[in-house]
C-alpha positions in Angstrom: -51.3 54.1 34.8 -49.3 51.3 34.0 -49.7 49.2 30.7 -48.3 46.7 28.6 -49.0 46.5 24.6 -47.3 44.2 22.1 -48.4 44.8 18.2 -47.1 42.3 16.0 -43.6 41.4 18.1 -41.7 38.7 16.7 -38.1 37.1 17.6 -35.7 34.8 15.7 -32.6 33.8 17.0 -29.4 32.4 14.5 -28.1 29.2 15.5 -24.5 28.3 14.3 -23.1 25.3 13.9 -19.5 24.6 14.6 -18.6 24.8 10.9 -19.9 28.2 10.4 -18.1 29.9 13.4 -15.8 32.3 11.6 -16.0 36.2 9.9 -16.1 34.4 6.1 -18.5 32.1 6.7 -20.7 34.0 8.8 -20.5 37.0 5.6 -20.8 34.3 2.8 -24.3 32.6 4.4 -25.8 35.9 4.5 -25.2 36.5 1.0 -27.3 33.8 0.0 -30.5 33.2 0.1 -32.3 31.0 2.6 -34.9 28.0 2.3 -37.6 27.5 4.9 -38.3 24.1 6.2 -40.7 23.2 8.7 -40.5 20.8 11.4 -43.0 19.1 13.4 -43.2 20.5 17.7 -45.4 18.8 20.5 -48.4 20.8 20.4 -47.6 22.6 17.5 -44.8 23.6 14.8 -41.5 25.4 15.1 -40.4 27.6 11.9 -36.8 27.0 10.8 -35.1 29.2 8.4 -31.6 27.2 7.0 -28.7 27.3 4.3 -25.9 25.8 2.7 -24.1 27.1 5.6 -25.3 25.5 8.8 -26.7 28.5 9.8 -29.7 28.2 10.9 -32.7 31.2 12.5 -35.3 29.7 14.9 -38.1 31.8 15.1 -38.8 31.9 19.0 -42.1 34.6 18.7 -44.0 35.5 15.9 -46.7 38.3 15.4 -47.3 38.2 19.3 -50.4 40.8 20.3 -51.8 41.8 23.0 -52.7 44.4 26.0 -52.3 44.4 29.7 -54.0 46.7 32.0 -53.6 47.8 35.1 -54.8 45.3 37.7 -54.2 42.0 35.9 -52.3 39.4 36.6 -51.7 37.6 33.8 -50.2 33.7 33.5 -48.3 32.1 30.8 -48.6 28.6 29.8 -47.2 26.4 27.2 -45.1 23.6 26.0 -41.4 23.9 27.0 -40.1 25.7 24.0 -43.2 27.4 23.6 -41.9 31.3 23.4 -43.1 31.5 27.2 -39.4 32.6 28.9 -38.9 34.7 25.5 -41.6 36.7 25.7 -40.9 37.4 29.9 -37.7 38.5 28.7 -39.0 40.6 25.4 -41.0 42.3 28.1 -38.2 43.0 30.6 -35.9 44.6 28.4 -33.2 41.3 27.8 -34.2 40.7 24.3 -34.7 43.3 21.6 -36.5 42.9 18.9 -36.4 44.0 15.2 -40.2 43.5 14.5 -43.8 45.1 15.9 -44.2 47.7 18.3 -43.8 47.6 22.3 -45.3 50.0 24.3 -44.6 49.4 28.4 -45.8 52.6 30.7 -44.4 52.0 34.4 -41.1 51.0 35.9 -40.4 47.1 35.1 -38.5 44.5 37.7 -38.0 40.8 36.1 -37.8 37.5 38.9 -36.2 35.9 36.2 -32.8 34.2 37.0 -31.7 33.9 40.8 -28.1 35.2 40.2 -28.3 38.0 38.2 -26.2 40.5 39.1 -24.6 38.4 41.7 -20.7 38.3 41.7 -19.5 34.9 42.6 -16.5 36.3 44.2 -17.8 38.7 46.0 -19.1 37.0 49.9 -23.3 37.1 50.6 -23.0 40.3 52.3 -21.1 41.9 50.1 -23.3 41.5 47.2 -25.9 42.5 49.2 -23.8 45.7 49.8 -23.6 46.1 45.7 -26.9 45.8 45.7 -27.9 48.5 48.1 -25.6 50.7 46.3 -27.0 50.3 43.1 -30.7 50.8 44.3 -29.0 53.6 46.2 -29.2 52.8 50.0 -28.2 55.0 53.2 -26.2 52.9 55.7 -28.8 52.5 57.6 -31.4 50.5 54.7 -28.4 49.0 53.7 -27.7 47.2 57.3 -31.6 46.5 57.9 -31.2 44.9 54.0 -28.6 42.6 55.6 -30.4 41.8 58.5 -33.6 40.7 56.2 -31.3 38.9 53.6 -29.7 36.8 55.9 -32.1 36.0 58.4 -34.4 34.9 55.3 -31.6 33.6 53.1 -30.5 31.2 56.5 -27.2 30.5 55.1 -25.4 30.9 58.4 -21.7 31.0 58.0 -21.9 31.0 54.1 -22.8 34.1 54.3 -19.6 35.5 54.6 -18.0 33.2 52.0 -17.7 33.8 48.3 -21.2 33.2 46.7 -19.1 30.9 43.9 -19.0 28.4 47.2 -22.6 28.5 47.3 -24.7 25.0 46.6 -27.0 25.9 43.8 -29.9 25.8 46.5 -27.9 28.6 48.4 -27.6 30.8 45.5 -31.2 30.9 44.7 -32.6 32.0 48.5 -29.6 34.7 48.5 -30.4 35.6 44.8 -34.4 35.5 45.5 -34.0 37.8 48.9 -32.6 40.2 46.9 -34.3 40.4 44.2 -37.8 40.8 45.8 -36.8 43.8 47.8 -38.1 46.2 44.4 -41.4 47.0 44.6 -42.5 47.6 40.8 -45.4 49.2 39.2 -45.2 46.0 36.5 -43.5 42.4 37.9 -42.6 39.4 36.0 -41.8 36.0 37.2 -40.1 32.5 35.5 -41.2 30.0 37.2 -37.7 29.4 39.1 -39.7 31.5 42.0 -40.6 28.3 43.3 -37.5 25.9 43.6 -35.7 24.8 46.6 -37.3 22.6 49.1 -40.8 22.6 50.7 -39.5 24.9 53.9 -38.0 27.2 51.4 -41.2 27.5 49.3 -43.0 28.1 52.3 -40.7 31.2 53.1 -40.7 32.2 49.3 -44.6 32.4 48.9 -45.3 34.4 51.8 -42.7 36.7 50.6 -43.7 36.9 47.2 -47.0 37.7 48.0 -46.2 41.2 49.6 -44.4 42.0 46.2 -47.3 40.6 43.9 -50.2 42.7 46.0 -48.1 45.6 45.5 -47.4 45.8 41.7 -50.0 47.2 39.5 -49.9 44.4 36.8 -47.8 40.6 37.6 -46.7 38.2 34.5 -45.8 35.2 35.6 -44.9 31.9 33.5 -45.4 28.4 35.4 -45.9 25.2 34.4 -47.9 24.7 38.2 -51.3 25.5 36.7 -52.7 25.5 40.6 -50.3 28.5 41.0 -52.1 30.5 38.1 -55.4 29.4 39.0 -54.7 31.0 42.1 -52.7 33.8 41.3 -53.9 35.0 37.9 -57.0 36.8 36.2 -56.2 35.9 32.8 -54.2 33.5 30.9 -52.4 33.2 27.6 -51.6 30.0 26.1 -48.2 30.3 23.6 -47.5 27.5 21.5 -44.5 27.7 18.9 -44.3 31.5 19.5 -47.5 32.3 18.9 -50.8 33.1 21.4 -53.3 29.9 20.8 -55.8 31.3 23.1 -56.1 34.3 25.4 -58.8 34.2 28.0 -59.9 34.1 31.8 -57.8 31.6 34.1 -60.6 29.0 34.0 -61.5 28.8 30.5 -57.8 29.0 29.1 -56.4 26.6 31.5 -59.1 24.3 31.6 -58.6 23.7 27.7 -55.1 23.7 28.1 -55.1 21.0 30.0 -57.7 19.0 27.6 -55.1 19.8 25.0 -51.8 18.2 26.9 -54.2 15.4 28.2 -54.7 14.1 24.7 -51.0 14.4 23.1 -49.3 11.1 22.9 -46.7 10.3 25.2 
């Protein structure tokens, strides 16, 4: 039975400024000790850790808990900066961290950036071709794969050119036909699933939907709260790396949005 539980997971990243880029620097700043400063954040506060260095460590998720069961579908919201894409990509495996205790039961696919994976060199097809080797195709899955990709994809004679020729629309229907051909136990989104024009989105939803009735528990982080309403069970509001509020869909978004509606512009 697939499940997702986070205990305590928190994140910092070290930020260095152009004067501390080298071996001595880099060895001195972490010999000393560091000051804390805090710094006002829309909606909330960011933690900053600094020194007489310039290096800095901005702490992107801090003591983030929670469980996911089979069967929900679960929406992230939050302030840009918020720890929303940080956590997606604590719980897909691209960020590890040093702190707390994650626990994930069932294979994990992440809709997270439209090119991964994607050699720019390489034509449509064959990335498509790496692609079906890596997910280990027979010739004959591997043609209907092409088929699918660029029938959906519609780049017409593009598709035989480098993907590095691409328009950035391009590259996201080549990069999003392939990477909803996995059907996962546990799927998580960024909310990139949606760009491209309206005929695109069109194409992209009734797609995705095949994909999201098929995996056992979706995360998905969007700032297109009509899309969660529709799509999600349950909601959790981050704000400055931490869960404000964890709840149904309704009640989480509805004060979310009482929240942003009375932050000054």
């Amino acid at each position: 039975m697939a499940h997702i539980r986070l205990e305590d997971i928190s994140l910092s990243f070290p930020v260095l400024h152009g004067s501390s880029r080298s071996l001595k620097k880099t060895l001195l700043a972490r010999a000393k000790s560091t000051v804390t400063a805090r710094t006002g954040a829309v909606g909330g506060r960011m933690r900053v850790s600094g020194n007489s260095s310039d290096v800095v460590e901005v702490q992107a998720l801090s003591n983030v808990s929670f469980s996911i069961s089979e069967g929900e579908r679960v929406g992230l919201v939050g302030h840009n900066g918020a720890g929303k894409s940080t956590l997606l990509r604590v719980l897909a495996g691209i960020y590890e961290t040093g702190e707390g205790t994650l626990d994930i039961e069932g294979d994990t696919h992440a809709l997270i950036d439209p090119n991964a994976g994607m050699n720019g060199e390489l034509t449509g097809r064959e990335n498509i071709q790496l692609f079906a080797c890596r997910m280990g195709m027979g010739k004959a899955a591997t043609q209907e794969l092409e088929k699918d990709v660029e029938t959906f994809s519609d780049l017409g004679a593009f598709f035989d050119l480098p993907v590095r020729l691409y328009s950035s629309g391009m590259s996201v229907r080549l990069g999003f036909a392939l990477a909803t051909v996995p059907r996962p136990r546990i799927l998580l989104m960024d909310e990139w699933f949606m760009a491209g024009d309206q005929k695109f989105q069109d194409k992209a939803r009734a797609r995705l939907e095949g994909m999201v009735d098929a995996a056992e528990i979706l995360i998905v982080t969007s700032h297109a709260l009509s899309v969660l309403r529709e799509w999600c069970t349950r909601i959790i509001w981050m704000e400055s790396g931490e869960v404000r509020m964890d709840g149904p869909t309704d009640e989480v978004l509805d004060a979310y949005e009482a929240a942003v509606a009375v932050i000054p512009a």
